[in-house]
MDAnalysis code that builds the backbone (N, CA, C; Angstrom):
import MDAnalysis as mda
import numpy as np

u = mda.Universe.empty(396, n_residues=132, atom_resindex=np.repeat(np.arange(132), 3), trajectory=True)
u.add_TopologyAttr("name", ["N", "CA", "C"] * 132)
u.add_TopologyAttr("resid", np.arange(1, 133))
u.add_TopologyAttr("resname", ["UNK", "UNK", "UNK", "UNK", "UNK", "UNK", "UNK", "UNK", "UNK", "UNK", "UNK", "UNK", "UNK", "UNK", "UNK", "UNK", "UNK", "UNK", "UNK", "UNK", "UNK", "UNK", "UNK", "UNK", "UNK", "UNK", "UNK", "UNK", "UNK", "UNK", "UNK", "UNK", "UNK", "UNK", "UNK", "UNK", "UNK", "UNK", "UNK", "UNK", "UNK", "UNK", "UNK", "UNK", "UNK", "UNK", "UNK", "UNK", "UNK", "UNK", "UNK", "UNK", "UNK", "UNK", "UNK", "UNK", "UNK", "UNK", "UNK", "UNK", "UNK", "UNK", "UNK", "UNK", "UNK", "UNK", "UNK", "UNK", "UNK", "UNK", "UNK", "UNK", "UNK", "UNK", "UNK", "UNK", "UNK", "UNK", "UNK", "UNK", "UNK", "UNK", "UNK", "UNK", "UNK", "UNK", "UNK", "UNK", "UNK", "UNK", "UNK", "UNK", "UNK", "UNK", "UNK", "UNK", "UNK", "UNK", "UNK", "UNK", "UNK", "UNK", "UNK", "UNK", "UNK", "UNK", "UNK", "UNK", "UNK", "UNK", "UNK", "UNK", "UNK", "UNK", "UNK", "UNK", "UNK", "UNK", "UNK", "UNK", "UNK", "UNK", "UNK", "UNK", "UNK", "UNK", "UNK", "UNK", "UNK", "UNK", "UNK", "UNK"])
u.atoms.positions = np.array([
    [84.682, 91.034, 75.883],
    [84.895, 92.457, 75.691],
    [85.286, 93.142, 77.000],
    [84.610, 92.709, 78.049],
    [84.896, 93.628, 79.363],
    [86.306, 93.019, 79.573],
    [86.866, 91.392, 79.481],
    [88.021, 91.361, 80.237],
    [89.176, 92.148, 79.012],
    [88.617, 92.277, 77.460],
    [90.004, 92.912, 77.135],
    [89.775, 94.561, 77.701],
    [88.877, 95.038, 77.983],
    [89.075, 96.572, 78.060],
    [89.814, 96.327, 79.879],
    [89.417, 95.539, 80.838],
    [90.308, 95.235, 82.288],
    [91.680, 95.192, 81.819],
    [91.830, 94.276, 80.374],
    [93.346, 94.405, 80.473],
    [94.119, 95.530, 79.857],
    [93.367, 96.025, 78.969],
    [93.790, 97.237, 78.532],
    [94.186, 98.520, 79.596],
    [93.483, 98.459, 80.457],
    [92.808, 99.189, 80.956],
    [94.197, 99.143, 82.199],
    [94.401, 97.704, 82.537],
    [95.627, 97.212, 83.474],
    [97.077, 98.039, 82.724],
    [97.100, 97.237, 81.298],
    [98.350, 97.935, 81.253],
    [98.471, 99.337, 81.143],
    [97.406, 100.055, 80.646],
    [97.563, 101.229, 80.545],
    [98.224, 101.730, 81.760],
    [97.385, 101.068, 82.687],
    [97.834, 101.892, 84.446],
    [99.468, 101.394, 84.339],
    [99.745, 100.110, 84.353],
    [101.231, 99.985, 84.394],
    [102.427, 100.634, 83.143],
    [101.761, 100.886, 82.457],
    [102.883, 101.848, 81.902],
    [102.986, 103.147, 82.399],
    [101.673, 103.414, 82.917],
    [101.715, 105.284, 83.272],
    [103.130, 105.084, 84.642],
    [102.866, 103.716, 85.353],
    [103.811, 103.604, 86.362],
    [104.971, 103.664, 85.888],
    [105.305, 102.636, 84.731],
    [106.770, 102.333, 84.326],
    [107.474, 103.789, 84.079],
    [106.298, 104.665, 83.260],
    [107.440, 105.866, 82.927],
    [107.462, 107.091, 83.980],
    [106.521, 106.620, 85.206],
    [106.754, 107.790, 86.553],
    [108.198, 106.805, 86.906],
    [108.313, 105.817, 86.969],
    [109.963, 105.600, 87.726],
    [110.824, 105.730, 86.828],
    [110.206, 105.773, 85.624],
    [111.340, 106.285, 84.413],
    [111.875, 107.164, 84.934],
    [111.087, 108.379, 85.332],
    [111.219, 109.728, 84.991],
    [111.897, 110.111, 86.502],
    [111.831, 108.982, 87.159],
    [112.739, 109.322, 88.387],
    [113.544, 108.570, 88.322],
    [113.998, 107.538, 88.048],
    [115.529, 106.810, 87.816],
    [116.178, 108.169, 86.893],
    [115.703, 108.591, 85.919],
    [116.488, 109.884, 84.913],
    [116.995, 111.015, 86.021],
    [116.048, 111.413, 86.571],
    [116.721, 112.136, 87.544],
    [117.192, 111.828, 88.711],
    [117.406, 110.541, 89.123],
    [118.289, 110.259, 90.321],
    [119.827, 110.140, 88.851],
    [119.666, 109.299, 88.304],
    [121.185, 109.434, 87.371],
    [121.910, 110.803, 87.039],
    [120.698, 111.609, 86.902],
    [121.359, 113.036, 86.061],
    [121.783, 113.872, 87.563],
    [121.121, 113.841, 88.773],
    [121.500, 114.283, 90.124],
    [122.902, 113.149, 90.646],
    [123.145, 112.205, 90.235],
    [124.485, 111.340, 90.853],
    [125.427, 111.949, 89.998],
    [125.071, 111.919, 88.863],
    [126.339, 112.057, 87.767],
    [126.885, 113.354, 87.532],
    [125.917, 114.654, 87.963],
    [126.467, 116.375, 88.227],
    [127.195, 116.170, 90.028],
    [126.904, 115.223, 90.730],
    [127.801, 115.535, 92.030],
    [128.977, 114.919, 91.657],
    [129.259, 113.930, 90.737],
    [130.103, 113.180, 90.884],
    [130.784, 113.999, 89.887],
    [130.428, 114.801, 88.931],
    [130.825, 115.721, 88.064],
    [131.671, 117.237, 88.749],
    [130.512, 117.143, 89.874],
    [131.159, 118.683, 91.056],
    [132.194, 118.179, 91.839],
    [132.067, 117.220, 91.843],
    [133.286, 116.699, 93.307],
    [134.522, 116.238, 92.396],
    [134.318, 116.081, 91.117],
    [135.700, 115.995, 90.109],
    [136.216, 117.213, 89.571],
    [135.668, 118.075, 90.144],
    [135.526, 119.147, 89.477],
    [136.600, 119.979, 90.611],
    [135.739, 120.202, 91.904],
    [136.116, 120.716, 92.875],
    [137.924, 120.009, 93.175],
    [138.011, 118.657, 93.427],
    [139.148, 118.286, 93.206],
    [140.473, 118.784, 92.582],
    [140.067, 119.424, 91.000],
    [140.894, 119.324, 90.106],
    [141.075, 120.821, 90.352],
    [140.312, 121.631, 90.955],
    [140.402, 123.274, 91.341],
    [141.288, 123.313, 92.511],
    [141.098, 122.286, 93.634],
    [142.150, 122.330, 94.929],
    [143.455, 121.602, 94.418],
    [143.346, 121.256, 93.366],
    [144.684, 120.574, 93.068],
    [144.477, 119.303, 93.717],
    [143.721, 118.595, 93.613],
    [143.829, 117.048, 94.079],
    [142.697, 117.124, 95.670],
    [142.410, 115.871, 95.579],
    [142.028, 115.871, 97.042],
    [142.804, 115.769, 98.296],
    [142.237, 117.063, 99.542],
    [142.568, 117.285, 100.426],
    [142.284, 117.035, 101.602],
    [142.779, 117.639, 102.731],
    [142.582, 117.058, 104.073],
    [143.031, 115.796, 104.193],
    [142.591, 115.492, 105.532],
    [142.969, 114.383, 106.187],
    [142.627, 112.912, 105.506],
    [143.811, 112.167, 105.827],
    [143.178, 110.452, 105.533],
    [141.890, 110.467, 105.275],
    [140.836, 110.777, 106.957],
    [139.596, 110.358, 107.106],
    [138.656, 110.878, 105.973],
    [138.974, 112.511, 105.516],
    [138.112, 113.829, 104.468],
    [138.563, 112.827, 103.175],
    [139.869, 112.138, 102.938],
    [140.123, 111.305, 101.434],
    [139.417, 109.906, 101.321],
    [139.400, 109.524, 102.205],
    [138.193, 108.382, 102.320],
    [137.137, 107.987, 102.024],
    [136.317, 109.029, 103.095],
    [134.563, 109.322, 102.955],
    [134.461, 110.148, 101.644],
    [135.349, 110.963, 100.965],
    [135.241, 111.540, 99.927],
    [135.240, 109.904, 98.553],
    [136.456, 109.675, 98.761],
    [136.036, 108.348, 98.015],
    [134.980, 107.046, 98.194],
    [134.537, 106.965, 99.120],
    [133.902, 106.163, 99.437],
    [132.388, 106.727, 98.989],
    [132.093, 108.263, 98.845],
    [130.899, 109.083, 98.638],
    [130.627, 109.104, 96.738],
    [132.125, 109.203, 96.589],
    [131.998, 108.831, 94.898],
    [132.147, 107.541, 94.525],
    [132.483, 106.325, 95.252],
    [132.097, 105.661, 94.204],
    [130.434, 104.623, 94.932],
    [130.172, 105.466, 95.926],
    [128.401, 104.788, 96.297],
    [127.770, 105.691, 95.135],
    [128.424, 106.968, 94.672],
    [127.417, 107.218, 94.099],
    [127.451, 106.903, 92.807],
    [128.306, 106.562, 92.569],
    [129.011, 105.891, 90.897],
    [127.714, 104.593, 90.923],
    [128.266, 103.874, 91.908],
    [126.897, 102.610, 92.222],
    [125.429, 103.057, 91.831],
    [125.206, 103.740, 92.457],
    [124.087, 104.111, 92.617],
    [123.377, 104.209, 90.936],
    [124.552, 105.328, 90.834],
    [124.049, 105.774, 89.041],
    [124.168, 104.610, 87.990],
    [125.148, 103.638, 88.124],
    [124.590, 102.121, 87.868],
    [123.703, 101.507, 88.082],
    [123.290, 101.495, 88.833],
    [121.955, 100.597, 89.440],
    [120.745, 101.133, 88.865],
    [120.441, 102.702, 89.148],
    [119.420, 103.111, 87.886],
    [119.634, 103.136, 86.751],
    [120.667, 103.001, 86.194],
    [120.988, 103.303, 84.750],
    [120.015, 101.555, 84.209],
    [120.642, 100.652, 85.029],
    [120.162, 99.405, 84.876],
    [118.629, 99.195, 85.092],
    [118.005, 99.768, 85.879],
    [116.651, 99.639, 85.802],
    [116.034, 100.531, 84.743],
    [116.821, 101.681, 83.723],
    [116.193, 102.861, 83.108],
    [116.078, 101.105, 81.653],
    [117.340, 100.381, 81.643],
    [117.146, 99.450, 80.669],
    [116.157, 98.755, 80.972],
    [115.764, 97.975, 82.316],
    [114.829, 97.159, 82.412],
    [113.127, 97.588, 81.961],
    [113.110, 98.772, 82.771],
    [111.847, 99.523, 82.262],
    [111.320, 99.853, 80.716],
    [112.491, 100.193, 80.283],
    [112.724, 100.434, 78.432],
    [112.428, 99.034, 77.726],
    [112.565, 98.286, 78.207],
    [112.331, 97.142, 77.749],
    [110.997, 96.090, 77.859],
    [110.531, 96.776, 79.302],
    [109.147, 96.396, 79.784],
    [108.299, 97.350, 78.756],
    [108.646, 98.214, 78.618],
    [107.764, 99.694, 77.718],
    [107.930, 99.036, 76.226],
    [108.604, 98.214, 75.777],
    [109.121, 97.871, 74.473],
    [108.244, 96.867, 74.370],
    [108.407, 95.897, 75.109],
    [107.473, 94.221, 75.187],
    [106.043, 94.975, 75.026],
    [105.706, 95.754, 75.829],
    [104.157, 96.577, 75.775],
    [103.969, 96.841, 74.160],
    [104.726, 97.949, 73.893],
    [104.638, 98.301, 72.406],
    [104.581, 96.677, 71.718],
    [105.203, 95.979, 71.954],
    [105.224, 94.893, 71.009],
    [103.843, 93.828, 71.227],
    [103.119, 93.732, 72.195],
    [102.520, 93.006, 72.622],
    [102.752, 91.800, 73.304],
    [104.024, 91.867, 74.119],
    [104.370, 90.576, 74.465],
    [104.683, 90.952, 75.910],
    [104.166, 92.199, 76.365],
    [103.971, 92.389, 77.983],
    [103.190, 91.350, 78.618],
    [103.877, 90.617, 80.076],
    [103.399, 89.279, 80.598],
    [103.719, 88.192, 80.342],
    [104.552, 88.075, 79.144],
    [105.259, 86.612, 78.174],
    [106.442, 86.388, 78.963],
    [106.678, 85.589, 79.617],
    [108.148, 85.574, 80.238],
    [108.995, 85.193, 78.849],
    [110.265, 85.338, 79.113],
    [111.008, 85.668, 77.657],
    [111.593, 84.287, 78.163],
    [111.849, 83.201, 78.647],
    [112.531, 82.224, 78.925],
    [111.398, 80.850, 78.041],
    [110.316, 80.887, 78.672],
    [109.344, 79.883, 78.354],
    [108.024, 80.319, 77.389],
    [108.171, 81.471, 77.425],
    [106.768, 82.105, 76.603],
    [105.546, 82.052, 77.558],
    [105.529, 81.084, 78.839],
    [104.163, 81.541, 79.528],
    [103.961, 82.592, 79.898],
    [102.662, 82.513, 80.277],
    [102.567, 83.781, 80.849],
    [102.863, 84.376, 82.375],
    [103.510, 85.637, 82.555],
    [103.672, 85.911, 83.996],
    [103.189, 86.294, 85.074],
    [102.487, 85.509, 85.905],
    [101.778, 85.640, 86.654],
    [101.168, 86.843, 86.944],
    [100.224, 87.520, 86.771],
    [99.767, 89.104, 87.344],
    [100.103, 89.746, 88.461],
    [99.881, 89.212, 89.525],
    [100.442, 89.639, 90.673],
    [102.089, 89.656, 90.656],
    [102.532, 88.962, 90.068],
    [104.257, 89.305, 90.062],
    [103.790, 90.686, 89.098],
    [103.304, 91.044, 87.844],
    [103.372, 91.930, 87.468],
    [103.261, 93.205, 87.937],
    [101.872, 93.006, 89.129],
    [102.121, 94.239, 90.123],
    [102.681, 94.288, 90.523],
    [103.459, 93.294, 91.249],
    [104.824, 93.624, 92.049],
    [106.015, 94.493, 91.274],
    [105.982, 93.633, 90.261],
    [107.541, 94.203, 89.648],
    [106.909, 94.641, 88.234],
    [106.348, 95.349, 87.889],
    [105.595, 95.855, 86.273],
    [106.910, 95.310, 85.329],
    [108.100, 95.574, 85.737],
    [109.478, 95.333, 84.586],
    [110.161, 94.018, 84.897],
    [108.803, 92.394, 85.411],
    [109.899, 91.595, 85.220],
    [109.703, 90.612, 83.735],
    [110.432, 90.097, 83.371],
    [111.159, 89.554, 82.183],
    [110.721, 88.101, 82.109],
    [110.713, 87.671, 83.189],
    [110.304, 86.656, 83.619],
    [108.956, 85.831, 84.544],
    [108.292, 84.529, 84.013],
    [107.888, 83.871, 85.342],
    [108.737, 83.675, 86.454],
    [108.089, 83.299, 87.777],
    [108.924, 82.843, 88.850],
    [109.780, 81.895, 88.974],
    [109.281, 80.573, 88.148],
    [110.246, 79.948, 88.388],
    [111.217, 80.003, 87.122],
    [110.893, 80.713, 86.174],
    [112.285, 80.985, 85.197],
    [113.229, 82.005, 85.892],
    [112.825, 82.913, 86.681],
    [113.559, 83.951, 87.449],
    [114.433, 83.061, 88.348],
    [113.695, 81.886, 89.100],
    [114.289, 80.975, 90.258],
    [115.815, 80.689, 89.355],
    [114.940, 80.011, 88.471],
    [116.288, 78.850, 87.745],
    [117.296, 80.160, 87.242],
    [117.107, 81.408, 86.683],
    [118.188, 82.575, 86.334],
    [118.838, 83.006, 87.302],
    [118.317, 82.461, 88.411],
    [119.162, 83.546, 89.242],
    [119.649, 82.284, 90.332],
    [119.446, 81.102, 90.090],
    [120.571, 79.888, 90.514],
    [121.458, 79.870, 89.353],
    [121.072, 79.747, 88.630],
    [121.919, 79.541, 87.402],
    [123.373, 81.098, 87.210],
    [122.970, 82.014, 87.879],
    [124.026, 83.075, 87.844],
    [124.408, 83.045, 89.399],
    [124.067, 82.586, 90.143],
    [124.939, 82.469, 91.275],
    [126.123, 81.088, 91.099],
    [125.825, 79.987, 90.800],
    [126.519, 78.803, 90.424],
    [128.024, 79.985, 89.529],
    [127.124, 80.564, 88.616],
    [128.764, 81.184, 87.688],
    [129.136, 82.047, 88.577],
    [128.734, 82.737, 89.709],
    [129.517, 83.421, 90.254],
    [130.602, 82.888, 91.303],
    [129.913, 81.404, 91.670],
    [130.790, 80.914, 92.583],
    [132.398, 80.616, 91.978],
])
């Protein structure tokens, strides 16, 4: 009885986490995607982008880090949604490759991983090999 209320008790705490970085991946996306919205904006009011080489550059180079950027959370808003989903389902800690279970301490580390370590090892040799 005491270790299911510890684990209850665990995930509870890790979901309250999952949806505080929810709730800030949402607003780092919705803050990338209104600049990148103002600076397309501003553009199309000057008639195209202006100034010098160097001002057309760092201007492009500023939209598409932030294009990145708003990718990269958009991708963790899935990973988290999905850690929050496995929870609802009861299969938070199941690595989805082998069905064991995922180590706890990786869970503190990363509350949204998908995987054990060494199924993560072998996924992420296994996608570098296809990238080569």
């Amino acid at each position: 009885m005491a270790v299911e209320l510890n684990y209850t008790a665990a995930i509870a705490a890790r979901r309250a986490g999952l949806q505080r970085e929810r709730t800030r991946l949402m607003a780092d996306v919705v803050a990338l995607t209104n600049r990148e919205q103002l600076s397309g904006e501003a553009q199309r009011l000057d008639g195209g982008p202006g100034g010098d080489d160097a001002d057309i550059a760092t201007e492009a180079f500023e939209q598409e880090l932030a294009s990145e950027l708003a990718r990269n959370a958009w991708c963790g808003l899935v990973e988290i949604d999905a850690a929050l989903a496995r929870m609802d389902a009861g299969e938070y800690g199941v690595c989805e490759d082998c069905n064991g279970v995922i180590d706890p301490e990786r869970l503190s580390a990363l509350p949204r991983a998908r995987r054990c370590m060494p199924c993560q090892q072998r996924a992420e040799t296994r996608a570098r090999r296809r990238a080569a």
